[in-house]
C-alpha positions as CSV (number, residue, x, y, z in Angstrom):
1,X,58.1,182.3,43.0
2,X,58.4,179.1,42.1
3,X,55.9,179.5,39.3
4,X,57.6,182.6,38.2
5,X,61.2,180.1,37.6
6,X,58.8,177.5,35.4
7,X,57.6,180.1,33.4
8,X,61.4,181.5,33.0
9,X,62.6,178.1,32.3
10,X,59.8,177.6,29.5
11,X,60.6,180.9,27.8
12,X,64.4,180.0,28.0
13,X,63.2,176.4,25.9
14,X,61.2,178.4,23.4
15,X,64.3,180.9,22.8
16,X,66.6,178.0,22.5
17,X,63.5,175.9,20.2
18,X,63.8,179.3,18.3
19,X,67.6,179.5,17.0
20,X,69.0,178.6,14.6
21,X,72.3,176.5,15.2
22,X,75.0,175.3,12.8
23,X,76.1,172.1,13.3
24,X,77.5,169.4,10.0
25,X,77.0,166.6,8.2
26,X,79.5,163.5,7.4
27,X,78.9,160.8,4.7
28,X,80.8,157.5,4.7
29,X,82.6,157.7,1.3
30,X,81.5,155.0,-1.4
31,X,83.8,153.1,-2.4
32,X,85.0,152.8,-6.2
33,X,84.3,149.8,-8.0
34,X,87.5,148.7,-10.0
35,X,88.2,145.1,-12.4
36,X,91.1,145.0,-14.5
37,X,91.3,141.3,-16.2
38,X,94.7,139.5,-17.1
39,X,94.2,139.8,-20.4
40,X,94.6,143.5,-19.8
41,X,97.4,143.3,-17.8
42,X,99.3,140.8,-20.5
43,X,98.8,143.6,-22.8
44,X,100.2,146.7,-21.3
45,X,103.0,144.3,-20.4
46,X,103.9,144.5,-23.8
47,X,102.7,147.8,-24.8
48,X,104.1,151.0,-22.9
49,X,102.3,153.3,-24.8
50,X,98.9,152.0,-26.2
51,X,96.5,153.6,-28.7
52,X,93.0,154.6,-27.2
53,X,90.1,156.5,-28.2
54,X,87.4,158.0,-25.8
55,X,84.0,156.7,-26.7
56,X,80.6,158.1,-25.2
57,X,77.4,156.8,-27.2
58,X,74.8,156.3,-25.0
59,X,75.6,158.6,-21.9
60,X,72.2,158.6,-19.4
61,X,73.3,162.0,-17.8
62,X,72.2,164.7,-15.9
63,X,74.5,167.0,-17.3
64,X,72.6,167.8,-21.0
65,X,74.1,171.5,-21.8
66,X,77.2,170.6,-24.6
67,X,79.8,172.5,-22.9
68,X,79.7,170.2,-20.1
69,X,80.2,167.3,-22.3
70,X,82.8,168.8,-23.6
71,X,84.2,169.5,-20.9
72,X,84.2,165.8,-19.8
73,X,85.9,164.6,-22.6
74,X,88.8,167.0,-23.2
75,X,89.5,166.6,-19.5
76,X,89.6,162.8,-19.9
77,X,91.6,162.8,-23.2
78,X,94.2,165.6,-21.4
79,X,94.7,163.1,-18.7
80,X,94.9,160.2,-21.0
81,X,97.9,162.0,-23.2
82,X,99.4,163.6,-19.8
83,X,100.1,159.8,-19.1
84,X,101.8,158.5,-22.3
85,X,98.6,157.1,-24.7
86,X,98.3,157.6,-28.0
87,X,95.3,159.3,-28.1
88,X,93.0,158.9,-31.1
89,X,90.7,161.5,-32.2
90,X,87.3,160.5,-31.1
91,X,85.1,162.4,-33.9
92,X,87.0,160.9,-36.6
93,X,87.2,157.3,-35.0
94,X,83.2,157.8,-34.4
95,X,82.7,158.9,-38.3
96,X,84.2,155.4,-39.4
97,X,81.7,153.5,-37.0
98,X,78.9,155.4,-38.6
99,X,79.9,154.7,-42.3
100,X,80.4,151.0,-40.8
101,X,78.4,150.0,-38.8
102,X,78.6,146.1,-38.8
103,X,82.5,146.0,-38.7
104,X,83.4,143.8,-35.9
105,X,85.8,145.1,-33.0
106,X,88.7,143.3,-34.5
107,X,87.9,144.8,-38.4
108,X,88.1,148.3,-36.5
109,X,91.3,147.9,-35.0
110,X,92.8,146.5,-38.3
111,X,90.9,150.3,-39.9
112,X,92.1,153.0,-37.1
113,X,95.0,151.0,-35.5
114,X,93.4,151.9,-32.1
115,X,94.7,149.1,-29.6
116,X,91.9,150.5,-26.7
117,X,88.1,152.2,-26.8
118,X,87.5,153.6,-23.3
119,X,84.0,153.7,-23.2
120,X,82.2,156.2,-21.0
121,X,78.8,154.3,-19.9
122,X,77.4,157.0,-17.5
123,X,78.0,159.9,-15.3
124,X,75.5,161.0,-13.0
125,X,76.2,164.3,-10.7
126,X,72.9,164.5,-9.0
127,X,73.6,161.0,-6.9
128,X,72.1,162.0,-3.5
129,X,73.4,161.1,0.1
130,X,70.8,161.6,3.0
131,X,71.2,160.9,6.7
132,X,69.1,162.3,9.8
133,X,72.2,161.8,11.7
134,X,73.7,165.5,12.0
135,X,77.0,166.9,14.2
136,X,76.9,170.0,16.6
137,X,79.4,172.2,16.5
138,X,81.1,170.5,19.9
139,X,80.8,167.5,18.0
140,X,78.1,165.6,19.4
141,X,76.5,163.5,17.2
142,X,72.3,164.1,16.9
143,X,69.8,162.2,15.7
144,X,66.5,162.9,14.2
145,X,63.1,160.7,14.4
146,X,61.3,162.6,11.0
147,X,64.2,165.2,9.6
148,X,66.8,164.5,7.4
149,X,69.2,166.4,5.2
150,X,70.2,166.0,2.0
151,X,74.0,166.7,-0.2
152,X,74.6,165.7,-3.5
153,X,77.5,163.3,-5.4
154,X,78.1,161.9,-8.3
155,X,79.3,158.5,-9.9
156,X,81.2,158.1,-13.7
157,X,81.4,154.3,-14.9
158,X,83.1,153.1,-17.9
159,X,84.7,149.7,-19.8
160,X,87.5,149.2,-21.1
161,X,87.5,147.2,-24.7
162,X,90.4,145.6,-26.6
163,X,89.8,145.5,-30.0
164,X,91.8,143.3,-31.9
165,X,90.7,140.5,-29.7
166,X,87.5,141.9,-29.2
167,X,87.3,141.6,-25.5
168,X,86.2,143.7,-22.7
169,X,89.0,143.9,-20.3
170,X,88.0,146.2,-17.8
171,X,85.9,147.7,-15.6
172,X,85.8,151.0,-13.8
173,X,83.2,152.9,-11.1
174,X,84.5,156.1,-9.4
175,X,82.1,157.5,-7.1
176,X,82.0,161.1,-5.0
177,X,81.1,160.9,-1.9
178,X,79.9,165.1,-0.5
179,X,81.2,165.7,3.4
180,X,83.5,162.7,4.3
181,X,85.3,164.7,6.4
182,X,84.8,168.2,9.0
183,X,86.9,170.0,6.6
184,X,85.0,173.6,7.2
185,X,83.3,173.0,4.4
186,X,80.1,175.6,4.3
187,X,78.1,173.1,2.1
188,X,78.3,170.4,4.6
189,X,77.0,173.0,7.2
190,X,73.2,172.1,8.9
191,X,71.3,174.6,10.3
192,X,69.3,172.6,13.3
193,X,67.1,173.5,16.0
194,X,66.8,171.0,19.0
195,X,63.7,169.7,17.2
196,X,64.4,170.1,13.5
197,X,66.6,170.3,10.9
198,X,66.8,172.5,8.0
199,X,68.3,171.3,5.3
200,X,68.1,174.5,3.0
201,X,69.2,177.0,4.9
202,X,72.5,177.6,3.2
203,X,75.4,178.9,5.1
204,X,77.4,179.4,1.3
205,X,75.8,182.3,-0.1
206,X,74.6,184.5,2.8
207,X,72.6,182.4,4.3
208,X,70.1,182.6,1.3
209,X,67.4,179.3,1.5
210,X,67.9,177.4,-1.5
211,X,69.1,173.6,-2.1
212,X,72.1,171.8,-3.1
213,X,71.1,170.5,-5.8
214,X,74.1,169.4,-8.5
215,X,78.2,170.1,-8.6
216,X,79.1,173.1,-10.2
217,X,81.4,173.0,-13.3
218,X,84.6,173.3,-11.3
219,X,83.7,170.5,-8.6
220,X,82.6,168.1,-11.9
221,X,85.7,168.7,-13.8
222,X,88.0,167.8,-10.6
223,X,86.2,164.9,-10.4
224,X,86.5,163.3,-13.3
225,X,89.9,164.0,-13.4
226,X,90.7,162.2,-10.4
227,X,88.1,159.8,-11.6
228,X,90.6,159.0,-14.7
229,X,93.6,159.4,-12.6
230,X,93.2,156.7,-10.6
231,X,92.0,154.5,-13.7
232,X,95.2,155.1,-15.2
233,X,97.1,154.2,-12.2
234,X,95.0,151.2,-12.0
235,X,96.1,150.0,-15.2
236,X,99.9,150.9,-15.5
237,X,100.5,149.9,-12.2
């Protein structure tokens, strides 16, 4: 009898070892790095509505197809002219740095009448976040010994430049931080056993195995639009 409830209670374990269970992950969100200099602020106090031109020379990002980088820009420039700039035309302001390559900042001002370059420096949308920490669906928190799980963010830096005096007067880093919150999110969804996570097992798109591996094009737009957002309120406010 007694031998029959031990071997009942081991098949019960290996059932239970067996299943699959959805539990979640939460990340605590990075914060944005954000220097504005007095300079800067002395000259918006002046200038309501300044002249700036979008500038992206030397971009180190994961995101190499055109139409992405496209993408990027016009959704910065939109937000730029949404909030009262005078935005320049960046291919023709890049066409004049070519033909002149040794002007100084301040000769470049006095040739396009640009008061601002907002350089972008780098964005990066394969930034990952890994815990072995994982949440059961009754909100108990679990933790792993060798499993972890994996989500993917992203970061977008840039400076800010005055040109007449030549001086850089800012600068900004906005960073996305996957599953800060139990939001029902699917792709902060873990499928765990009692001894193991699996971190590919994606609850998204019928539960087929694959990874999360970068932002789609809708979740990089949105954020570098509340990336520039919040620069802009940064610096007019």
């Amino acid at each position: 009898m007694i031998k029959n409830k031990i071997l009942l209670i081991l098949a019960l374990l290996l059932i239970l070892s067996s299943c699959q269970q959805k539990g979640y992950v939460l990340f605590t969100k990075k914060q944005n790095e954000i220097i504005n200099s007095q300079d800067l602020k002395d000259f918006l106090n002046t200038h309501k509505n300044p002249s700036i031109v979008l500038r992206a020379p030397n971009i180190s990002s994961t995101i190499a197809e055109s139409e992405y980088n496209r993408m990027i820009y016009n959704t910065i420039e939109k937000e730029l002219l949404n909030s009262g700039f005078n935005v320049r035309d960046r291919t023709m302001f890049s066409e004049v740095l070519k033909r002149k390559s040794d002007l100084s900042y301040s000769e470049i001002y006095k040739i396009t009448k640009t008061d601002l370059i907002l350089e972008l420096t780098n964005i990066d949308t394969s930034v990952e976040f890994t815990t072995n920490k994982i949440y059961t669906e009754e909100n108990q928190e679990k933790v792993y010994d060798y499993y972890s799980v994996t989500r993917v963010g992203a970061t977008i830096e840039f400076k800010l430049i005055l040109l007449y005096e030549n001086k850089l007067v800012g600068s900004y880093t906005f960073n996305y931080t996957p599953c800060t919150s139990n939001n029902g999110d699917c792709r902060c969804a873990i499928a765990y056993k009692p001894t193991s996570l699996n971190q590919y097992y994606n609850y998204c798109k019928n539960n087929e195995k694959i990874a999360y591996e970068n932002m789609d094009y809708n979740e990089v737009n949105e954020f570098v639009k509340l990336g520039i957002r919040e620069f802009i309120n940064q610096i007019k406010n």
